[in-house]
PyMOL Python script that loads the backbone (N, CA, C, O; Angstrom):
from pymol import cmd

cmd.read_pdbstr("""\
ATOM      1  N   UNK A   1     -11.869 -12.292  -4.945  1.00  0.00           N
ATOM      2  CA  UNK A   1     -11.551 -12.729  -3.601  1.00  0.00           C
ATOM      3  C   UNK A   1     -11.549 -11.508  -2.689  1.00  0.00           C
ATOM      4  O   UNK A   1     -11.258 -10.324  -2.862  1.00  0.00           O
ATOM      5  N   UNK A   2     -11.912 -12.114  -1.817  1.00  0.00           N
ATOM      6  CA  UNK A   2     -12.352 -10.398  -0.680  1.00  0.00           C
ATOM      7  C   UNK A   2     -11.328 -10.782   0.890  1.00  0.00           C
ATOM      8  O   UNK A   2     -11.770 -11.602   1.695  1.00  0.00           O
ATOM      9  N   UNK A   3     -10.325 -10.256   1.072  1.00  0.00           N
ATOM     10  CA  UNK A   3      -9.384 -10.115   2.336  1.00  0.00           C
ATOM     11  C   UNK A   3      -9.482  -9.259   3.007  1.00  0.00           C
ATOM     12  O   UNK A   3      -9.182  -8.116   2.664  1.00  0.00           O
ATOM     13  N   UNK A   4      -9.924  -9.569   4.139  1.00  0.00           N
ATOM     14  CA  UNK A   4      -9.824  -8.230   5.505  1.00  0.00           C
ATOM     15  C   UNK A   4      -9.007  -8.793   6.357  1.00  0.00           C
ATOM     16  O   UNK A   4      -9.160  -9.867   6.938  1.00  0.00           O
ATOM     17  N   UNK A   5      -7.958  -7.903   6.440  1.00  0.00           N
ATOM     18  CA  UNK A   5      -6.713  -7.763   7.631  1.00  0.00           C
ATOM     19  C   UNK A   5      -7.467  -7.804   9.211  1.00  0.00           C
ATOM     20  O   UNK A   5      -8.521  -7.418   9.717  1.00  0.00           O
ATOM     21  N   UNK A   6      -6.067  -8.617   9.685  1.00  0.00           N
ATOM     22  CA  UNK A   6      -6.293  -9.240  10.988  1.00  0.00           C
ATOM     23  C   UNK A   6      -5.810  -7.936  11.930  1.00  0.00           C
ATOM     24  O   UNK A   6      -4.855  -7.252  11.563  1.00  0.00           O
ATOM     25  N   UNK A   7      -6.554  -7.634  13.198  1.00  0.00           N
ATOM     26  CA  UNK A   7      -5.325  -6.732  14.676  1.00  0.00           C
ATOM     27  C   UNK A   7      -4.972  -5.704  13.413  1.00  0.00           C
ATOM     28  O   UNK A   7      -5.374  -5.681  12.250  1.00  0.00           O
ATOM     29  N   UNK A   8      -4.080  -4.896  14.126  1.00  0.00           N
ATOM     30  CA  UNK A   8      -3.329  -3.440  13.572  1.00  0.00           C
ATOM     31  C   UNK A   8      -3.713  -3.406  12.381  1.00  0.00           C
ATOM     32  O   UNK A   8      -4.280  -2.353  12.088  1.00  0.00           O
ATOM     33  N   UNK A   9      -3.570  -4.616  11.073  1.00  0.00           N
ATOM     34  CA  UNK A   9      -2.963  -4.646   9.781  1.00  0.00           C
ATOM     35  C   UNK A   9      -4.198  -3.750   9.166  1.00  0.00           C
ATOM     36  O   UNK A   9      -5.335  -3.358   9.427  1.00  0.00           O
ATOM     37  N   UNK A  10      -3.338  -3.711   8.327  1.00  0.00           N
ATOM     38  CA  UNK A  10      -4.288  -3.062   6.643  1.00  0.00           C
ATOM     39  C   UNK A  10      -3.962  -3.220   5.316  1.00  0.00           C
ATOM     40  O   UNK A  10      -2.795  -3.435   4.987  1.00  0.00           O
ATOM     41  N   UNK A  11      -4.733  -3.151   4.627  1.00  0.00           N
ATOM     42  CA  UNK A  11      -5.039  -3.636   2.871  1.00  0.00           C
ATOM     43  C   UNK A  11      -4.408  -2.625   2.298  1.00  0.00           C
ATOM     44  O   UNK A  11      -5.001  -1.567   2.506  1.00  0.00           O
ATOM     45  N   UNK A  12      -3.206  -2.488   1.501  1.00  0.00           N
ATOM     46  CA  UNK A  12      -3.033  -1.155   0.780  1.00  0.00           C
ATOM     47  C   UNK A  12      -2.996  -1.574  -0.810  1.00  0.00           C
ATOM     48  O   UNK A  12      -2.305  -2.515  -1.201  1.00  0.00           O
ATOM     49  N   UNK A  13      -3.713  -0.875  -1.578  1.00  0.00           N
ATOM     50  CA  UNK A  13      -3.597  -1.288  -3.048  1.00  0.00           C
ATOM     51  C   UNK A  13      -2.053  -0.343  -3.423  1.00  0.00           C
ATOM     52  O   UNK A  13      -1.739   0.691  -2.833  1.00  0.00           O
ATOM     53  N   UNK A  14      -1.265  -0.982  -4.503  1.00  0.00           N
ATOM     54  CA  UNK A  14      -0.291   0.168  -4.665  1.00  0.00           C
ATOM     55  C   UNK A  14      -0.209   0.353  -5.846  1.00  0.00           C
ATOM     56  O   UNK A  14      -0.611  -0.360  -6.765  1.00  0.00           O
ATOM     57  N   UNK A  15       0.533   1.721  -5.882  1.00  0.00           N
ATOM     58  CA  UNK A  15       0.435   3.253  -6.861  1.00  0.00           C
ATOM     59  C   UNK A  15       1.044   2.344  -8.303  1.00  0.00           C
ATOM     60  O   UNK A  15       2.141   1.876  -8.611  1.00  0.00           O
ATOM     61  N   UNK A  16      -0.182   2.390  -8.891  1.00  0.00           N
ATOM     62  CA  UNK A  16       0.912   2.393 -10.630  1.00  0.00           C
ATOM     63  C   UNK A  16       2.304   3.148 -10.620  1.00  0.00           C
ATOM     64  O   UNK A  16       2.300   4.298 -10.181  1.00  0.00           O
ATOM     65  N   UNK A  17       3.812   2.457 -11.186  1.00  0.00           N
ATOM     66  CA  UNK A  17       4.239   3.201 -11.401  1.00  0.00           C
ATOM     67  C   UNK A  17       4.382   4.103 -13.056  1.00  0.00           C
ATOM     68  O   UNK A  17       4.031   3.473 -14.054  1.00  0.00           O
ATOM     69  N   UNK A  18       4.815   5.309 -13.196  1.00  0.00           N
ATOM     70  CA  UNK A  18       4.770   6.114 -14.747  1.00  0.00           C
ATOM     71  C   UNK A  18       5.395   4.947 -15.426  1.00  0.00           C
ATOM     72  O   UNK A  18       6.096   4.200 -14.744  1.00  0.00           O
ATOM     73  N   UNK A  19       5.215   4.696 -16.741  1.00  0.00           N
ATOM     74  CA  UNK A  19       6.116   3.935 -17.815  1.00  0.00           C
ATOM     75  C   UNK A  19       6.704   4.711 -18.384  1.00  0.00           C
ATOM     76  O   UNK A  19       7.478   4.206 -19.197  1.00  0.00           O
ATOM     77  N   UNK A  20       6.711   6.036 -18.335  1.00  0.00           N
ATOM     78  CA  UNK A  20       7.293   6.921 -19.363  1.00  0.00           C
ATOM     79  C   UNK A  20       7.860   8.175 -18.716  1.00  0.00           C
ATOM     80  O   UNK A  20       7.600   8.650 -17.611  1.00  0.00           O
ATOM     81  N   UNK A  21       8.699   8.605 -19.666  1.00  0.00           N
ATOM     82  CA  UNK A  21       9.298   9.853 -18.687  1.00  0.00           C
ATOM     83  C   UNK A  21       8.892  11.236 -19.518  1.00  0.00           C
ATOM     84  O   UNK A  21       8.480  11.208 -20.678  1.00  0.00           O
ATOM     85  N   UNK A  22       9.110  12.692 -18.585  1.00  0.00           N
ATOM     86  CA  UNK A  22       8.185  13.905 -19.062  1.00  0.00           C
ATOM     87  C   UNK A  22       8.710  13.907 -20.874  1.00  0.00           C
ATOM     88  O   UNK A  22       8.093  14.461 -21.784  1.00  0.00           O
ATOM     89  N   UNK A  23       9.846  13.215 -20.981  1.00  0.00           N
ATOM     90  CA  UNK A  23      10.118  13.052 -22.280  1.00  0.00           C
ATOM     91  C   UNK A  23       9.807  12.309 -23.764  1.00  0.00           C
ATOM     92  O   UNK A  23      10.038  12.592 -24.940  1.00  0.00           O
ATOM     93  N   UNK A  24       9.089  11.091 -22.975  1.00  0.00           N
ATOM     94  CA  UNK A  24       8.508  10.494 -24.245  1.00  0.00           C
ATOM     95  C   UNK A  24       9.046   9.296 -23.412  1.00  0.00           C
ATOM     96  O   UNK A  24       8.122   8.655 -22.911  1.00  0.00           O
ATOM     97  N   UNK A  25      10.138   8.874 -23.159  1.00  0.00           N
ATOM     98  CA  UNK A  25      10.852   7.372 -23.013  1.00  0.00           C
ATOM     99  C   UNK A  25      10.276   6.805 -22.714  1.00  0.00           C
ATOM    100  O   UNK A  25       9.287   7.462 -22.388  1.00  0.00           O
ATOM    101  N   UNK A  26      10.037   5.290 -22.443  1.00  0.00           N
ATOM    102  CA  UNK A  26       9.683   4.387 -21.663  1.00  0.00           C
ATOM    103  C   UNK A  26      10.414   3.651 -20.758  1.00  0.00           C
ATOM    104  O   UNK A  26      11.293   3.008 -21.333  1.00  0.00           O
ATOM    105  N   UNK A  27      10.394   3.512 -19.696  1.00  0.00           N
ATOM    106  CA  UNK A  27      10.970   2.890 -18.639  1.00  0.00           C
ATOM    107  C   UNK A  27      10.518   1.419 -18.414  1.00  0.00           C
ATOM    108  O   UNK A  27       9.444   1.126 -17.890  1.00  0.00           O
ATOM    109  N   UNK A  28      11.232   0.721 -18.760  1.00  0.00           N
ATOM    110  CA  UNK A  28      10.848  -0.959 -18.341  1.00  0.00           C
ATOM    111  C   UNK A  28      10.432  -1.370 -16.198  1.00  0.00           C
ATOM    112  O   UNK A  28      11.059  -1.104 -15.173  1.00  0.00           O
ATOM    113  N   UNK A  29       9.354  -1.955 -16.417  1.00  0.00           N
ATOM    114  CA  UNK A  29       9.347  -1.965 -15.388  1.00  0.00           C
ATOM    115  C   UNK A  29      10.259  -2.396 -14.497  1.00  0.00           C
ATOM    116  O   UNK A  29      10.361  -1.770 -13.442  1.00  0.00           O
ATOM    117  N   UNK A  30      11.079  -3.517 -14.737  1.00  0.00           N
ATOM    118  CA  UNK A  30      12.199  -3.764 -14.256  1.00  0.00           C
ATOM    119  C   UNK A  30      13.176  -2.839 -13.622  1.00  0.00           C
ATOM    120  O   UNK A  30      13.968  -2.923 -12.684  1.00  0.00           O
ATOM    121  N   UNK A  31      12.755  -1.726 -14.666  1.00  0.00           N
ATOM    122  CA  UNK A  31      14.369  -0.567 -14.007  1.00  0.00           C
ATOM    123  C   UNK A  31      13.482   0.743 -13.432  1.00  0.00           C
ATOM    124  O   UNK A  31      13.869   1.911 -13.430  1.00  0.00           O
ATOM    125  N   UNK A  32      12.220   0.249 -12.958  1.00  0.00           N
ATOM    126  CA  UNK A  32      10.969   1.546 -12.518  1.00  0.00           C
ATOM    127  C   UNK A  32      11.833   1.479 -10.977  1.00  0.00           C
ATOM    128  O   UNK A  32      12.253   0.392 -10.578  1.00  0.00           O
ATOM    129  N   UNK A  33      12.085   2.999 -10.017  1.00  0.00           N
ATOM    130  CA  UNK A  33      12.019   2.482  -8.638  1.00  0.00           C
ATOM    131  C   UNK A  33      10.662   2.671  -8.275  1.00  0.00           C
ATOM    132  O   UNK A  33       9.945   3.613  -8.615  1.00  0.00           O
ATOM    133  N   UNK A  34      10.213   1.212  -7.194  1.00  0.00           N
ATOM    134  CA  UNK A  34       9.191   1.016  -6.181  1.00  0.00           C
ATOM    135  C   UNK A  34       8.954   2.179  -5.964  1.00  0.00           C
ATOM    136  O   UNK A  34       9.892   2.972  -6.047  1.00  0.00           O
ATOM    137  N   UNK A  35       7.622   2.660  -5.614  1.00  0.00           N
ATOM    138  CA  UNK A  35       6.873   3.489  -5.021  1.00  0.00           C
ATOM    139  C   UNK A  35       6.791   3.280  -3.852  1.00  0.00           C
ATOM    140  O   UNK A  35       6.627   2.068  -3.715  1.00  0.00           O
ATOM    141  N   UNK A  36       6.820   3.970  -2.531  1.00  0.00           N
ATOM    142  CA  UNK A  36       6.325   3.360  -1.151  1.00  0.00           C
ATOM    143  C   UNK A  36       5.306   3.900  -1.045  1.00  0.00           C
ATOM    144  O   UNK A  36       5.311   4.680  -0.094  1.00  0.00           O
ATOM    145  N   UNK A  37       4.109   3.852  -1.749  1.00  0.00           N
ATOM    146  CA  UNK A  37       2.825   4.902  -1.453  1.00  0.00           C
ATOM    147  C   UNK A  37       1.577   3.706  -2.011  1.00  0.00           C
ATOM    148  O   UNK A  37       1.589   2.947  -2.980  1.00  0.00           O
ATOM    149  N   UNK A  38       0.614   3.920  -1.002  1.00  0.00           N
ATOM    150  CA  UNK A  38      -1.123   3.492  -1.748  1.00  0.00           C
ATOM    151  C   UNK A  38      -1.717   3.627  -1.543  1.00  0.00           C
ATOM    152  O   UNK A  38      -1.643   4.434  -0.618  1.00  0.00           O
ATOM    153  N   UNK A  39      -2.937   3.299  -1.820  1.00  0.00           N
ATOM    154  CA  UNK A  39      -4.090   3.974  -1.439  1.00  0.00           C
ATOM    155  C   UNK A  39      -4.717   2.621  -0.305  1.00  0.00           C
ATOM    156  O   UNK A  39      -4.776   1.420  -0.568  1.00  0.00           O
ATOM    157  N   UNK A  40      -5.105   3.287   0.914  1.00  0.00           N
ATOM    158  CA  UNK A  40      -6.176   1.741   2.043  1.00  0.00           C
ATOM    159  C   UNK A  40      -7.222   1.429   1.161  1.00  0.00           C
ATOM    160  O   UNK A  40      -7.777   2.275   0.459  1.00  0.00           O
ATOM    161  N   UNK A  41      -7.561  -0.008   1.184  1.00  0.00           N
ATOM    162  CA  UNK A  41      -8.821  -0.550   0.408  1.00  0.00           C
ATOM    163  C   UNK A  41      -9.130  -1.351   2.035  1.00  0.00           C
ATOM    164  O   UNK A  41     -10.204  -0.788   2.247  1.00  0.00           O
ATOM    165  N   UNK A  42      -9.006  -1.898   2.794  1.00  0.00           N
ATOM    166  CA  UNK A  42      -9.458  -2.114   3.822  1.00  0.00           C
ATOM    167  C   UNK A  42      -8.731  -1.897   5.199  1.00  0.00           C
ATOM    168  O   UNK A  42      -7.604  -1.404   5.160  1.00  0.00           O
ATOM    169  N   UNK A  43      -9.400  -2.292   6.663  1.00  0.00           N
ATOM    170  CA  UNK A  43      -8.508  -2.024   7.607  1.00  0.00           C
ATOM    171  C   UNK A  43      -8.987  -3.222   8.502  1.00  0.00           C
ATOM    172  O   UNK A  43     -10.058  -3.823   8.416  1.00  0.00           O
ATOM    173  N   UNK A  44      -7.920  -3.442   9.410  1.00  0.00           N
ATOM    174  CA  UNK A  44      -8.508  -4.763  10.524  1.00  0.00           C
ATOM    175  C   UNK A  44      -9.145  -3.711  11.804  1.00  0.00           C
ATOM    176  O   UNK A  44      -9.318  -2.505  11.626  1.00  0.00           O
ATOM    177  N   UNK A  45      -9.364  -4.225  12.741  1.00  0.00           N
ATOM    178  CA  UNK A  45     -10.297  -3.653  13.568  1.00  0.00           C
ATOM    179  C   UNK A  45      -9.296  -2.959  14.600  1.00  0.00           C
ATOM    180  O   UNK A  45      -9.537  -1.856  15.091  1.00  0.00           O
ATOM    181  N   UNK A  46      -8.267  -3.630  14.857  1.00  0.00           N
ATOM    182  CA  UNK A  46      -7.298  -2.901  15.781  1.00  0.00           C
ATOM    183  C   UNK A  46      -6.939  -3.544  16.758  1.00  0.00           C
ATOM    184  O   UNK A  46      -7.335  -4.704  16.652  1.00  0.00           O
ATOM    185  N   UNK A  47      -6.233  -3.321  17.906  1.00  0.00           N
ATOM    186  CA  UNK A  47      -6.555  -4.027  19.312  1.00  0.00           C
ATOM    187  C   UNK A  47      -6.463  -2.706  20.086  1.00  0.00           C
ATOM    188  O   UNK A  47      -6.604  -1.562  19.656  1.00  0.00           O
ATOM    189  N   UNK A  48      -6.183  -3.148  21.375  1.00  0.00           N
ATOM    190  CA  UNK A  48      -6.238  -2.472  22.647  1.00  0.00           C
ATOM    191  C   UNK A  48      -4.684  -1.547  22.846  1.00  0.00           C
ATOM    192  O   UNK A  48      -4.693  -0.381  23.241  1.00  0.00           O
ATOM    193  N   UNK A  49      -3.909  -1.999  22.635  1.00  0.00           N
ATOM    194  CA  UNK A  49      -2.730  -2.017  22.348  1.00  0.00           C
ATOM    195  C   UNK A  49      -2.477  -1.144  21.052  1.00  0.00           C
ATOM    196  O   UNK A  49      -2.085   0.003  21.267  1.00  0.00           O
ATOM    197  N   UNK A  50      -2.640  -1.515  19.796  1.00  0.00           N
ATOM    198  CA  UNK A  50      -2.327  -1.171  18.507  1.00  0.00           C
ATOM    199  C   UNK A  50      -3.886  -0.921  18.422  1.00  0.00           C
ATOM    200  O   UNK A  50      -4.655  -1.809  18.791  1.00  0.00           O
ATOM    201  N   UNK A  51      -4.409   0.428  17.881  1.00  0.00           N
ATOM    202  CA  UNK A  51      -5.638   0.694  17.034  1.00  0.00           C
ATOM    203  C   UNK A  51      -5.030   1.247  16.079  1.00  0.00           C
ATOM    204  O   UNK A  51      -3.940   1.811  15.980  1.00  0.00           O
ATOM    205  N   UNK A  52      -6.263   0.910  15.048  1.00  0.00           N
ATOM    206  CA  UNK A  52      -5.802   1.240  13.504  1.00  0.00           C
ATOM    207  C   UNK A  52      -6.308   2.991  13.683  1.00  0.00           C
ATOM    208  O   UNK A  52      -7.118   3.535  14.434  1.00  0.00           O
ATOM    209  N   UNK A  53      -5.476   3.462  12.700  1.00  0.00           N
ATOM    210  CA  UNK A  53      -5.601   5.203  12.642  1.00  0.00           C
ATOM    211  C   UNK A  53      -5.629   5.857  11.780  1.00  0.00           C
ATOM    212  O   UNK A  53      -5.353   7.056  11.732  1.00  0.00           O
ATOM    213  N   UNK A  54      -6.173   4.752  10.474  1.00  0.00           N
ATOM    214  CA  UNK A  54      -6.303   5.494   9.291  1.00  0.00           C
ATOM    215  C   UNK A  54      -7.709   4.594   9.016  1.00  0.00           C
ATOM    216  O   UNK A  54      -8.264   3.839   9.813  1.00  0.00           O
ATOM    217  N   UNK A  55      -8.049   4.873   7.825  1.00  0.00           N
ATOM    218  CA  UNK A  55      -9.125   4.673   7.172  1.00  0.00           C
ATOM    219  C   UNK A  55      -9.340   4.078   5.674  1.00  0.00           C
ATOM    220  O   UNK A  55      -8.467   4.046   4.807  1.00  0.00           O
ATOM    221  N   UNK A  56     -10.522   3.666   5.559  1.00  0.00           N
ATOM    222  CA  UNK A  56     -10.447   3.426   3.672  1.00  0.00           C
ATOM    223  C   UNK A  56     -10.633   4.168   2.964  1.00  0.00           C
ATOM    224  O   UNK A  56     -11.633   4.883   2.931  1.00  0.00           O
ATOM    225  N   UNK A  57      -9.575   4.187   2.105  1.00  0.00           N
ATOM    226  CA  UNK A  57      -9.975   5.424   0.918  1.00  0.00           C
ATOM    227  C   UNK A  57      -8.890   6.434   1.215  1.00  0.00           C
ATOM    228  O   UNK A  57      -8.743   7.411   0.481  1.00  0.00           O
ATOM    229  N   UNK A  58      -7.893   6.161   2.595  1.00  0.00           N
ATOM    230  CA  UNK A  58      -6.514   7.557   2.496  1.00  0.00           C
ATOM    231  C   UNK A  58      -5.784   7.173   1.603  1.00  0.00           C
ATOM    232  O   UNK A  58      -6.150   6.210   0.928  1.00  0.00           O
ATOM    233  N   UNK A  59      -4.797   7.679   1.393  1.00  0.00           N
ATOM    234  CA  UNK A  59      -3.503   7.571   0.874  1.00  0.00           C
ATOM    235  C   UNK A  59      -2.068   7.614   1.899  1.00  0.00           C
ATOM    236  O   UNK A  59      -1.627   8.568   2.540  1.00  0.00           O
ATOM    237  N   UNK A  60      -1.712   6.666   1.820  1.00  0.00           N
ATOM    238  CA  UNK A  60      -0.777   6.712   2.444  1.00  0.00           C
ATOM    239  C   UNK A  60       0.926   6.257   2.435  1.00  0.00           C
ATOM    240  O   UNK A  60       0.841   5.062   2.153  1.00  0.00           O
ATOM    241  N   UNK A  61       1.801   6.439   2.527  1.00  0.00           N
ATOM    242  CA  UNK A  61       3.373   6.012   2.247  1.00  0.00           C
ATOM    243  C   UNK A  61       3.685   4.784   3.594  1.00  0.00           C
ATOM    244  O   UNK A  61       3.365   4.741   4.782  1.00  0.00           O
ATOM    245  N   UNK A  62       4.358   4.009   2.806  1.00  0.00           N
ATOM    246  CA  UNK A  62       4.853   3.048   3.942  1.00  0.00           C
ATOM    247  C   UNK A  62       6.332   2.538   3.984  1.00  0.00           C
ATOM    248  O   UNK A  62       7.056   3.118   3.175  1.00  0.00           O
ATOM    249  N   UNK A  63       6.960   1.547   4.773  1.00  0.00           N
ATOM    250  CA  UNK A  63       8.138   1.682   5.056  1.00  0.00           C
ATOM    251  C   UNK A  63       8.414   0.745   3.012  1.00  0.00           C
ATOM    252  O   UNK A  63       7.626   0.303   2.176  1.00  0.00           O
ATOM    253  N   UNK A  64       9.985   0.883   3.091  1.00  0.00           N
ATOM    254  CA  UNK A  64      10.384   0.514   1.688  1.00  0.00           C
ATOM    255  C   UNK A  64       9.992  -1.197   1.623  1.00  0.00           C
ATOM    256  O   UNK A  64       9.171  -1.674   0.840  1.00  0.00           O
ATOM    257  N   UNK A  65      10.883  -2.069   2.762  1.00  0.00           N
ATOM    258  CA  UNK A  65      10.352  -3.255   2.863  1.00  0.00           C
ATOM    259  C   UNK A  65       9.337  -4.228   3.464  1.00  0.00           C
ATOM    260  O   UNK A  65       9.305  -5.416   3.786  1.00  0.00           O
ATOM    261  N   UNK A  66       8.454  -3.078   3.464  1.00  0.00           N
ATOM    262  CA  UNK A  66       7.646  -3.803   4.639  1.00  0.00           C
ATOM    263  C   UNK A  66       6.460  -4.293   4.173  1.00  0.00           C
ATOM    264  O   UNK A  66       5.970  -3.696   3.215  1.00  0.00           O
ATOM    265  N   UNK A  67       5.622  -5.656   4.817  1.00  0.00           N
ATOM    266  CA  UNK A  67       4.510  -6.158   4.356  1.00  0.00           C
ATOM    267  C   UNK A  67       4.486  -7.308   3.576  1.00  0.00           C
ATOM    268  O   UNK A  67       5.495  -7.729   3.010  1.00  0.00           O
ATOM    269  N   UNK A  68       3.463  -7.809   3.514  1.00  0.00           N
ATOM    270  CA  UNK A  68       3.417  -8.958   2.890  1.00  0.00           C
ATOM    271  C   UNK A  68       2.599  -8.667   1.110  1.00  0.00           C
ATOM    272  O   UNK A  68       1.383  -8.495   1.030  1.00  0.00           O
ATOM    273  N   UNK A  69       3.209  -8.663   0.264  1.00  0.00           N
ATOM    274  CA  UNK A  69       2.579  -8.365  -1.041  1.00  0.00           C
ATOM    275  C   UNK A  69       1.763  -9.252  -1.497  1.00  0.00           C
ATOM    276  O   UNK A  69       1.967 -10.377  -1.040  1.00  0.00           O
ATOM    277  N   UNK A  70       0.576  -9.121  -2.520  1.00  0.00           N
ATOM    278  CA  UNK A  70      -0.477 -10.002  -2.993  1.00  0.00           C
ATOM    279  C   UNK A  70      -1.000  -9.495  -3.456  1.00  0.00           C
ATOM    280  O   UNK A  70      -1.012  -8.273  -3.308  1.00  0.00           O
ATOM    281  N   UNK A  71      -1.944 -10.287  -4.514  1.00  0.00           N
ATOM    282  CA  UNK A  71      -2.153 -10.074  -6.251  1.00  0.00           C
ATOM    283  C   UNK A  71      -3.690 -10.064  -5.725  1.00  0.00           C
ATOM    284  O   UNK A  71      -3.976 -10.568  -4.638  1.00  0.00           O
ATOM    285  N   UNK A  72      -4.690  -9.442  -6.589  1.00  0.00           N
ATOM    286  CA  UNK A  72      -5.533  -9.619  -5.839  1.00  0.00           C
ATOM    287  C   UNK A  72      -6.618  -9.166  -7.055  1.00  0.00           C
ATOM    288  O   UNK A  72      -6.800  -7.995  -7.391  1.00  0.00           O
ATOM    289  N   UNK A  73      -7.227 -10.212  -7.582  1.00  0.00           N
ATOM    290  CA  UNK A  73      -7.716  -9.562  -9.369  1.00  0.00           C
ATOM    291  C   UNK A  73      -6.966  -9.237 -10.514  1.00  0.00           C
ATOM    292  O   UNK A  73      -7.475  -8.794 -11.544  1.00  0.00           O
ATOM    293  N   UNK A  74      -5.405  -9.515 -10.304  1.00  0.00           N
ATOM    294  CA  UNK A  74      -4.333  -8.613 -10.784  1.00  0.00           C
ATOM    295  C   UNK A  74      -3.969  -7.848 -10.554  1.00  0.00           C
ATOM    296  O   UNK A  74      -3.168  -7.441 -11.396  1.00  0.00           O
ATOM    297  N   UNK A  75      -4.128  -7.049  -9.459  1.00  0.00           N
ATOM    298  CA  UNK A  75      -3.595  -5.850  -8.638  1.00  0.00           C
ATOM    299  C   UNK A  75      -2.686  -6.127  -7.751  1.00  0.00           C
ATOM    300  O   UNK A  75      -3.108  -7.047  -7.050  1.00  0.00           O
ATOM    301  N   UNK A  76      -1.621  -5.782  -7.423  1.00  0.00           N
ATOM    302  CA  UNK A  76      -1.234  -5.480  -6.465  1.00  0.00           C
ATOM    303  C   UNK A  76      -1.092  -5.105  -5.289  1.00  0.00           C
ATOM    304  O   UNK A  76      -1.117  -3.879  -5.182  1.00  0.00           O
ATOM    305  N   UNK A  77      -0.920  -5.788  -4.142  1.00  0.00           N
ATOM    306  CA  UNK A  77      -1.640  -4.895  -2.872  1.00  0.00           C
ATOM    307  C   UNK A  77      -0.301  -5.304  -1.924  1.00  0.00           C
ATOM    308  O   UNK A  77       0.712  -5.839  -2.373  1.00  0.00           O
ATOM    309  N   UNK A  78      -0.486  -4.998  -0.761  1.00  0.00           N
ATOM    310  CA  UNK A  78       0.522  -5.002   0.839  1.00  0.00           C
ATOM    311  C   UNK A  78      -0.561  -5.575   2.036  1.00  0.00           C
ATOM    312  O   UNK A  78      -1.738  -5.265   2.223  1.00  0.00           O
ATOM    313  N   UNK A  79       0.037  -6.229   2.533  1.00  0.00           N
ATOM    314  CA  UNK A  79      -0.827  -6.032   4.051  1.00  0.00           C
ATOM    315  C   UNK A  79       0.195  -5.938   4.958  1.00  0.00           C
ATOM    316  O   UNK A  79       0.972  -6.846   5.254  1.00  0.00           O
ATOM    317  N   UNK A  80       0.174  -4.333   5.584  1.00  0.00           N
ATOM    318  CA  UNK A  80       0.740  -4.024   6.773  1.00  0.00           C
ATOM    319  C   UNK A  80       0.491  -3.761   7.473  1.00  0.00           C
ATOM    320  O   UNK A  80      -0.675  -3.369   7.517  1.00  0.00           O
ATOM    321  N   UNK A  81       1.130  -3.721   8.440  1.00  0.00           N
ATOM    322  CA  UNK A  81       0.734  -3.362   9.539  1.00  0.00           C
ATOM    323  C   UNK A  81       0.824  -1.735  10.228  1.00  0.00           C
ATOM    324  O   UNK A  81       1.133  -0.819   9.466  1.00  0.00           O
ATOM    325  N   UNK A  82       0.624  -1.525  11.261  1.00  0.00           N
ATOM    326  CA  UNK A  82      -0.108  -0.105  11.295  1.00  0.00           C
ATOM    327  C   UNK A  82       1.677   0.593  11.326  1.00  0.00           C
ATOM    328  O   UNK A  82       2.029   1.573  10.671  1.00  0.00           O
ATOM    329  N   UNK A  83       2.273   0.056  11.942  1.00  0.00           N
ATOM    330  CA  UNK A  83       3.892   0.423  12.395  1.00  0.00           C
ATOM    331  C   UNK A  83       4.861   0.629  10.906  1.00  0.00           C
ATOM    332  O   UNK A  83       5.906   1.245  10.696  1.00  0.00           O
ATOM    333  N   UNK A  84       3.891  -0.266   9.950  1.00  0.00           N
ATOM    334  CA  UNK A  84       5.101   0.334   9.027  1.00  0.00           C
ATOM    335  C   UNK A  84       4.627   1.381   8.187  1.00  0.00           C
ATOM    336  O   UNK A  84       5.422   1.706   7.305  1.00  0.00           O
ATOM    337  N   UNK A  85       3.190   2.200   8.232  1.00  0.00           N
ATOM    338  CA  UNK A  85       2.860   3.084   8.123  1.00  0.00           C
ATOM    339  C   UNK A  85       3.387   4.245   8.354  1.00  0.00           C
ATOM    340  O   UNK A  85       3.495   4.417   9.568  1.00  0.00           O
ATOM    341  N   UNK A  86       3.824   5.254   7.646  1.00  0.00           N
ATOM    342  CA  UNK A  86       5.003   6.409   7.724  1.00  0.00           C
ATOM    343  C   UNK A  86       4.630   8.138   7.764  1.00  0.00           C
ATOM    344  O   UNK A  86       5.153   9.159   8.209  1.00  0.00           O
ATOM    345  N   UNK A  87       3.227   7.705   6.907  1.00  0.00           N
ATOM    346  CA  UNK A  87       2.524   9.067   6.895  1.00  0.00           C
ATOM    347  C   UNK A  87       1.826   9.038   5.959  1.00  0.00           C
ATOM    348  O   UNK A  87       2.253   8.721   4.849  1.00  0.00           O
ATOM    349  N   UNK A  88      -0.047   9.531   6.311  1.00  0.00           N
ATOM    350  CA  UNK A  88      -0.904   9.737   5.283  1.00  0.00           C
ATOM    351  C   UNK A  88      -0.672  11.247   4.563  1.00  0.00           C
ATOM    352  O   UNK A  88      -0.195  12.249   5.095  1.00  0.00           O
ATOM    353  N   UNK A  89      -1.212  11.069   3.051  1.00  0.00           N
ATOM    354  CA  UNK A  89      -1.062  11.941   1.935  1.00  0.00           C
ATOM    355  C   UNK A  89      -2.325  12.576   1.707  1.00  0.00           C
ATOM    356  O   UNK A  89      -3.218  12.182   0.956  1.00  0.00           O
ATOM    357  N   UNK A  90      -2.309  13.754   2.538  1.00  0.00           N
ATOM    358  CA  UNK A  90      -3.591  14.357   1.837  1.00  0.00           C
ATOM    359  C   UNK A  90      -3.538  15.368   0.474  1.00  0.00           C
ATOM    360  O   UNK A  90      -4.581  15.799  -0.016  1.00  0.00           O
TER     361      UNK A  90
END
""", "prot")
cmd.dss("prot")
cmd.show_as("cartoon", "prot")
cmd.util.cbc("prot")
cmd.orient("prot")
């Protein structure tokens, strides 16, 4: 299935988190904390008002609750919007 974000929004796939720690353990995902970070897989076009200001293929951190989540092949993804965008990771 192929989704392209509407105005401001954008597609973010998100970050595997580690299962394991520098020690060997394994961490259940249940007790993993959320990542606020992913990588853009698409962007909407923008408006007049709100233009989009990143691109496909950055990396970027976003707010903790923000966006709408969705599965997407089995992946995981966000669609947010440009505002809850916090800062790209180069």
């Amino acid at each position: 299935m192929k989704v392209k974000p509407l105005a401001d929004r954008v597609l973010v796939r998100l970050e595997k988190n580690e299962a394991k720690t520098a020690g060997g353990l394994f961490i259940p995902e249940t007790a993993q904390e959320k990542t606020q970070a992913g990588m853009i897989v698409e962007v909407g076009p923008g408006t007049e008002k709100d233009p989009v200001t990143v691109k496909v293929g950055q990396k970027v951190m976003y707010d903790k609750y923000a966006g709408t989540q969705i599965k997407l092949d089995g992946v995981e993804h966000l669609i947010l919007k440009m505002s809850d965008l916090v800062a790209v990771i180069e």
